[in-house]
C-alpha positions in Angstrom: 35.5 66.3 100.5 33.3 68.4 102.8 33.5 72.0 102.7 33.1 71.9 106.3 37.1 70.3 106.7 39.6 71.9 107.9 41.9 71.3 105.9 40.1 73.0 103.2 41.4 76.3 105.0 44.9 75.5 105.4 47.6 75.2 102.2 48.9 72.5 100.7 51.9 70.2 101.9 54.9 68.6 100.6 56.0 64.8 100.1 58.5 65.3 102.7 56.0 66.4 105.3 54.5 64.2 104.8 57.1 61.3 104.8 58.6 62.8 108.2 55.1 63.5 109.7 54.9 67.1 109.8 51.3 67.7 107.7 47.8 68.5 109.2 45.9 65.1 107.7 45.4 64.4 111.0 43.2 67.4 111.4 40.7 66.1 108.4 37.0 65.8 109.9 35.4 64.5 107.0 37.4 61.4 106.7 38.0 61.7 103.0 41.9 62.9 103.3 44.6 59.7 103.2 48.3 60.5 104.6 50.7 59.0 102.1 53.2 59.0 104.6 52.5 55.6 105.4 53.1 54.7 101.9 55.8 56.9 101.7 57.6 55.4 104.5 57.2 51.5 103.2 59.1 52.4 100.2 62.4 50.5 99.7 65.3 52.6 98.5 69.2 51.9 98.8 70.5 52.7 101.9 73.8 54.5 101.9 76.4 52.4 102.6 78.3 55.0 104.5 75.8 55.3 106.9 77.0 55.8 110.1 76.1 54.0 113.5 75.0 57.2 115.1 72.5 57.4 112.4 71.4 53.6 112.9 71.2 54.0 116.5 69.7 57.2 117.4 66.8 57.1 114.5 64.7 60.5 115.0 61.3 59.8 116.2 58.0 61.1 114.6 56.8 64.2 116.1 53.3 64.5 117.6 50.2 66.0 116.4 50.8 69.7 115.2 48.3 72.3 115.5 47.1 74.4 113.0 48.4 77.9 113.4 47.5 80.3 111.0 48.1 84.0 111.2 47.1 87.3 109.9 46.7 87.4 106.4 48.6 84.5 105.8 47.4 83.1 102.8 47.4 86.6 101.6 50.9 88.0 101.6 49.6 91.7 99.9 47.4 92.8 102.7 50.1 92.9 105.0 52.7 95.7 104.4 56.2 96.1 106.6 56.9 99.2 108.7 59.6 101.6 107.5 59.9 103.4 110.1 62.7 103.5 112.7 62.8 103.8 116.4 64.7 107.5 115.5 61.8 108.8 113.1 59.5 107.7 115.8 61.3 109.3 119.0 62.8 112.5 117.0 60.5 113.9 115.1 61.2 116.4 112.7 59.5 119.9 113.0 59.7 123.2 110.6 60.3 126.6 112.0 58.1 129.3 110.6 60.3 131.9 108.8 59.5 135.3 110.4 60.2 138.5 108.2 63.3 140.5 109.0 62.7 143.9 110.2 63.5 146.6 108.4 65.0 149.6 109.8 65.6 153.3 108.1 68.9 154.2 107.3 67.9 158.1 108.9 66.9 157.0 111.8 69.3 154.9 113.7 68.2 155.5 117.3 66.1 153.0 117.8 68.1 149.9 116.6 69.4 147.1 119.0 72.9 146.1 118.2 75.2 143.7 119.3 78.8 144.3 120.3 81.2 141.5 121.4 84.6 140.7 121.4 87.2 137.7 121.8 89.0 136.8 125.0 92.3 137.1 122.9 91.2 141.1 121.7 89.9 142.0 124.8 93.3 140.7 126.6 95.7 141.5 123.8 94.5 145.2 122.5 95.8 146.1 118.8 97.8 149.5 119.5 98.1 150.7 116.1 101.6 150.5 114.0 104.8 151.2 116.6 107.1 154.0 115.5 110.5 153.8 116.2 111.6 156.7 118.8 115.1 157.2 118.1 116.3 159.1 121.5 119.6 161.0 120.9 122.1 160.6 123.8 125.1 162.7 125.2 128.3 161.9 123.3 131.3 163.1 124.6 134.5 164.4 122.3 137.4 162.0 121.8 139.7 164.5 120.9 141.3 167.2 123.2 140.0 165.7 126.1 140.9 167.8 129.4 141.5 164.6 131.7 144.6 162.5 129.5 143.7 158.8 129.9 146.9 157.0 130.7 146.3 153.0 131.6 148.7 151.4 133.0 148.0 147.3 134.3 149.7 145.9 137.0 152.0 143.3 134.5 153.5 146.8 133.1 154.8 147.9 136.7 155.5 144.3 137.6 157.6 143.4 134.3 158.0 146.5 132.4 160.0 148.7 134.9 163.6 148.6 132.2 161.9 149.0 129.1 160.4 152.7 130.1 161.3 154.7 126.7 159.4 156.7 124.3 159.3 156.4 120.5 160.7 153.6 118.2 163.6 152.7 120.9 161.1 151.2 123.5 159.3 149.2 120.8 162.6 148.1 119.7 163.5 146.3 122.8 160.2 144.5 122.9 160.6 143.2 119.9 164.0 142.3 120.6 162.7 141.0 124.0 159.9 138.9 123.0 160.1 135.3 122.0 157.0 135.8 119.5 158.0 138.8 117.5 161.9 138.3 117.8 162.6 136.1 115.2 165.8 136.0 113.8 167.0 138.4 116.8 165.9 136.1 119.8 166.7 132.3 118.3 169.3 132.7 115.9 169.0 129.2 114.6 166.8 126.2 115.0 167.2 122.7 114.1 164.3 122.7 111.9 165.5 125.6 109.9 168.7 123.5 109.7 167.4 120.1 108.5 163.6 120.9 107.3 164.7 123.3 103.8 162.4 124.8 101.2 161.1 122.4 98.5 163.2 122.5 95.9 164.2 120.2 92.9 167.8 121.2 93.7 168.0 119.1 96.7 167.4 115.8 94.9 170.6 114.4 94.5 171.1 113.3 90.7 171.6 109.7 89.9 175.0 108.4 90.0 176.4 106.3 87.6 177.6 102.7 89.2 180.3 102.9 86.3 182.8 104.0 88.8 182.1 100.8 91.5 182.5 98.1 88.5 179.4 97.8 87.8 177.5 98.1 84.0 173.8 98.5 83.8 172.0 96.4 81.3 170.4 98.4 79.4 167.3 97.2 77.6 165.7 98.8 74.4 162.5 100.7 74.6 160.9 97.8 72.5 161.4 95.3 75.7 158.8 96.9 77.8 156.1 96.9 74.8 153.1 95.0 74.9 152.2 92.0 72.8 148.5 94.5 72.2 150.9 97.0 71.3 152.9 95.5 69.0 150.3 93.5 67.3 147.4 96.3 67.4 149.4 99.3 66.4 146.8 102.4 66.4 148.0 104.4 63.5 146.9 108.4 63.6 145.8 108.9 60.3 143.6 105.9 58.9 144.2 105.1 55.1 140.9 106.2 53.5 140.0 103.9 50.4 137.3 105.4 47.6 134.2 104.0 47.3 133.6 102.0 44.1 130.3 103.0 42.6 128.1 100.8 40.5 126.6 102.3 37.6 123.6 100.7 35.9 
């Protein structure tokens, strides 16, 4: 092998390459470098049997001559180093302010200083008026008592309805009440069918049982024993439970 070849400069293949045609032997000028895809490709191996027609058919063709394209530091993969830096460090970049010194003033002196006064739309519109005192303003109240004018209302029912019951004192009060529906009670209805049927409760009013002994007819009369339970006869729950000692074993 000449040093002059070019294949000298390129790397290494694989079998497979070389088997589906994809290598640079064709490249070699010094006539020394043998494909083995052509003994590659004479090999006999078991076919798949599940092979299918499209794959019989449609066999791919070998692919022409390839050229040799090498690039930049490609057989050295350390020379070459990848960019960090993204399209926003690039088109924003970052700059520091110099820090200036505050100035300092003297508390004496004041005259010269600049200062800054501003407000809020809501305090310039809404002013704060200070705490609100109640102002309790006293008005005119006039006596109720020994008034010169004598207040005397009378409605229009009054000299409509009222003309016969003109009287002063306990007597005109005593023909409204006597008058009125309302307040007349006794007086007015003197006595209603609810008052007649519809009485006070009272176990009075029950009428006691009467005895069919009169009509002919005896009641059976059954012991208290009939009406007892079969649980209650049999399971009788006594009050006081008989208590026996406890035997104790000595040793």
């Amino acid at each position: 092998m000449s040093a002059d070849c070019k294949l000298s400069e390129l790397p290494p293949v694989g079998e497979t390459n070389h088997r589906t045609g994809h290598c640079y032997c064709h490249l070699c000028t010094c006539g020394e470098h043998i494909c083995p895809g052509d003994r590659l490709k004479g090999d006999r191996y078991l076919k798949s049997a599940l092979s299918s027609i499209y794959k019989k058919d449609f066999t791919k063709k070998n692919s022409g001559k390839s050229e040799a394209y090498l690039r930049d530091c490609a057989l050295n993969p350390g020379c070459n180093k990848m960019d960090l830096k993204t399209t926003k460090q690039q088109d924003f970049v970052k700059f520091d302010c110099e820090k200036t010194k505050s100035a300092k003033y003297e508390r004496k002196n004041n005259t010269d200083v600049l200062k800054f006064a501003g407000s809020s739309n809501y305090r310039s519109e809404f002013p704060d008026w200070g705490h609100y005192e109640f102002i309790n303003i006293g008005k005119f109240r006039g006596p109720y008592r020994n008034s010169e004018v004598k207040f005397s209302p009378q409605t229009t029912y009054t000299q409509n309805f009222c003309q016969g019951l003109k009287g002063q004192g306990t007597k005109s009060a005593k023909k409204i009440f006597e008058s009125n529906p309302i307040t007349a009670e006794e007086m007015f209805f003197s006595n209603t069918t609810s008052r007649e049927s519809y009485k006070t409760f009272g176990k009075n009013y029950f009428p006691e049982k009467a005895k069919n002994i009169a009509l002919g007819i005896v009641p059976l009369e059954a012991p208290k024993s009939a009406y007892e339970t079969l649980y209650r006869t049999d399971f009788n729950w006594k009050e006081t439970p008989t208590i026996y000692p406890k035997k104790t074993t000595r040793y």
